[in-house]
Every structure is written in C-alpha cells, then in structure tokens.
VEXGUKOL-240770 format. One line per field, with one value per residue (C-alpha): residue number from 1; x, y, z; residue in three letters. Coordinates in Angstrom, 1 decimal, decimal comma, always signed. Layout:
<recs>
num = c(NUM ...)
px = c(X ...)
py = c(Y ...)
pz = c(Z ...)
residu = c(ALA ...)
</recs>
This chain:
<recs>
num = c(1 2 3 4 5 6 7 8 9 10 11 12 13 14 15 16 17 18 19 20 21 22 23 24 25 26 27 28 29 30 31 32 33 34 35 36 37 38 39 40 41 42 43 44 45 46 47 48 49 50 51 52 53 54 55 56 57 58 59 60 61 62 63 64 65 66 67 68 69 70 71 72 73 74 75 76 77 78 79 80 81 82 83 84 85 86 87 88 89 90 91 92 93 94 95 96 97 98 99 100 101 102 103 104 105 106 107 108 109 110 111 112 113 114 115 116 117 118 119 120 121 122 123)
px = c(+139,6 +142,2 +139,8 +140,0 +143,6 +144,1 +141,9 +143,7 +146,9 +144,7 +144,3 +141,5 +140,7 +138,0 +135,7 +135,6 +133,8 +134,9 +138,4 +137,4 +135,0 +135,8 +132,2 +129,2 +126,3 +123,4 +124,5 +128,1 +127,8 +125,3 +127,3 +130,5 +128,2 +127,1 +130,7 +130,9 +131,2 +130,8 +130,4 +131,4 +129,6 +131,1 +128,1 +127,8 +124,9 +124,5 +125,2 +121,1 +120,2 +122,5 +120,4 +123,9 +124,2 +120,4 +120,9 +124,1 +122,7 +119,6 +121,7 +123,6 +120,3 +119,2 +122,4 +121,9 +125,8 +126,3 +127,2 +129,0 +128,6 +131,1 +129,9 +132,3 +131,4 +133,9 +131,9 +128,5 +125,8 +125,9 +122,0 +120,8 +122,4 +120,6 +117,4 +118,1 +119,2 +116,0 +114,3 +115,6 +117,8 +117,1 +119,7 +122,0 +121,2 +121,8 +125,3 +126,0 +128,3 +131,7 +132,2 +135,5 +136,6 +140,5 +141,6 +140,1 +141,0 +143,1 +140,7 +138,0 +140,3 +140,8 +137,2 +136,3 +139,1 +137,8 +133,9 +135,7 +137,7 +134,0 +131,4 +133,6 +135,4 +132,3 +131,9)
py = c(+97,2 +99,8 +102,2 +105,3 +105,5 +104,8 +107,8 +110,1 +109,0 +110,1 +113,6 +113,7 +114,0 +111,6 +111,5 +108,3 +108,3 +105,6 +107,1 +110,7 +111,2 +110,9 +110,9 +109,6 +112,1 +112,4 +116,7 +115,3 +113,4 +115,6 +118,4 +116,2 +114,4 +117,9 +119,4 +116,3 +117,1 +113,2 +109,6 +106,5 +103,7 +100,4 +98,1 +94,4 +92,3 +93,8 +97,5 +98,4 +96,9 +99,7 +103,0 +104,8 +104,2 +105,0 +108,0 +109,6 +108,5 +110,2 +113,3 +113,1 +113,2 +116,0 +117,8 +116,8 +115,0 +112,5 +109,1 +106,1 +102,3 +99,9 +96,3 +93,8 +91,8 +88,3 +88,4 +88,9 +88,4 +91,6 +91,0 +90,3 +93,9 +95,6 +94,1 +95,3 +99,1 +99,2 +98,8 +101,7 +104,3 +104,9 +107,8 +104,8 +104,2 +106,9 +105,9 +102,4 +100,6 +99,7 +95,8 +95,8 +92,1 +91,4 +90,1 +93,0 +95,8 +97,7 +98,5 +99,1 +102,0 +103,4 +103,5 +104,9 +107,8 +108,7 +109,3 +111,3 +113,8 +114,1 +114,5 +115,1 +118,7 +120,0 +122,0)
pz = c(+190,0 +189,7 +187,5 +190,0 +189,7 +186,2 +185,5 +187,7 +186,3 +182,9 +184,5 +186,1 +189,8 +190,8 +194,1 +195,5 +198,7 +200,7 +200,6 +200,3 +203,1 +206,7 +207,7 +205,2 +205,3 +202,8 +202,9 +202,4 +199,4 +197,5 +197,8 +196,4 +193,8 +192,6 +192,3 +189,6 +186,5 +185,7 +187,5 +187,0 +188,3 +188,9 +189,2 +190,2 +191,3 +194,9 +193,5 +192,9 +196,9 +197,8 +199,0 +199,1 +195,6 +194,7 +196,4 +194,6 +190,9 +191,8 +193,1 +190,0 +187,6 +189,6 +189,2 +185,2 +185,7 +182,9 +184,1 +182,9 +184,2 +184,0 +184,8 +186,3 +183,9 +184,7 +188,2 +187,4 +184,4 +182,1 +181,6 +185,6 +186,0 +183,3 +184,3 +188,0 +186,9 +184,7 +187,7 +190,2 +187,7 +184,1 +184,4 +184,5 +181,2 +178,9 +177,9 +176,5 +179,2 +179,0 +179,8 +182,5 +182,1 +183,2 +180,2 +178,9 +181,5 +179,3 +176,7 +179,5 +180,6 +177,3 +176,9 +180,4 +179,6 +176,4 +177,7 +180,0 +177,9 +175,5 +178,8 +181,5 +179,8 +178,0 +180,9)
residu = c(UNK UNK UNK UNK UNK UNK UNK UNK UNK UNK UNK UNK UNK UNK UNK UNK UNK UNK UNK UNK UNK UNK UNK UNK UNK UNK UNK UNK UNK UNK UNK UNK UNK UNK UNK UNK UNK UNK UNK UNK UNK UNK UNK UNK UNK UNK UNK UNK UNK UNK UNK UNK UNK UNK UNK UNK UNK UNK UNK UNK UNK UNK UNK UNK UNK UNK UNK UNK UNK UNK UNK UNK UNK UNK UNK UNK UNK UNK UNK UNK UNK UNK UNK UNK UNK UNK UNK UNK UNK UNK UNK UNK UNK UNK UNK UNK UNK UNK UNK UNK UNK UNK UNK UNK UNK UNK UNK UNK UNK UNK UNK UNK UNK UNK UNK UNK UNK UNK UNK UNK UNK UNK UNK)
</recs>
C-alpha cells in the first residue's frame, strides 16, 4: 500500500519506522511516536500478535495522539480484526476506520488525508 507516500505528497511528513529507524529500540520509538501528532495504523490479521505494534499504540494513548486504522480490507475479514483490536487496544477504536480496498484506494486516501488536516493540525 502506497498510503505513506500519498500522504506526504498531501503535505504531511509521516514516521514510518521500518524506513525511518536505523536501529529499533523501545527509547527509539517512544520518543518518535510521541513527537506524533497523529498515527495511522495499517492493520491486517497478524497486526495485534505484533508486541512492536502493542507497544507504539499504547505509547501513542499515553501521549493522548489520535489514531486512525485503516484495514486491508481485500486481504483480511473487517470483523476478525475488530474482534482482535477489542481485545489488546481500545485506543484503536476511537475513530471509525477507513476500509483500504484497491478498487477502492483512491477514496481510502482521500479519507485518510482529510482525518489528517481535522486531528492531525489541531495542534
């Protein structure tokens, strides 16, 4: 999914820490999680096993950074998701999700910029 760059071709500058850290540390990525202003959360059926993951939404509730999930939805079951993020991050569900289908990527990325402009430039 091409969702980090279309957002940054949007105007805003995204984290994304596979690419942006050299070396993965628990100091590391709070302290990038907490310069957030928001986060967007791809999630698929693996995405809740991952204690990476856990740990960055938990950083970002601390921090009180809004987040938005998007759910790969052509690859996985909307609902088994849902059920699984019930389980480990209800901070995950304060916003209502944005379904990221192919067919239906361009309106995905519409909606993913305009959560941005209203929670991400509050600050």
């Amino acid at each position: 999914m091409a969702i980090h760059d279309s957002q940054m071709l949007a105007g805003f500058a995204g984290f994304f820490d596979v690419d942006d850290l050299k070396k993965i540390t628990p100091e590391q990525l709070a302290a990038d999680v907490r310069k957030s202003c928001a986060m967007v959360v791809v999630l698929h059926d693996e995405t809740c096993v991952s204690s990476w993951c856990r740990f960055e939404w938990k950083e970002a509730e601390l921090a009180g950074i809004p987040v938005l999930c998007i759910v790969d939805a052509h690859h996985v079951s909307r609902t088994k998701v849902l059920e699984q993020v019930k389980k480990c991050s209800s901070h995950l569900m304060v916003h209502q999700w944005v379904s990221y289908i192919d067919s239906y990527r361009h309106d995905a990325s519409i909606q993913i910029t305009d959560w941005l402009h209203e929670h991400a430039t509050q600050n």
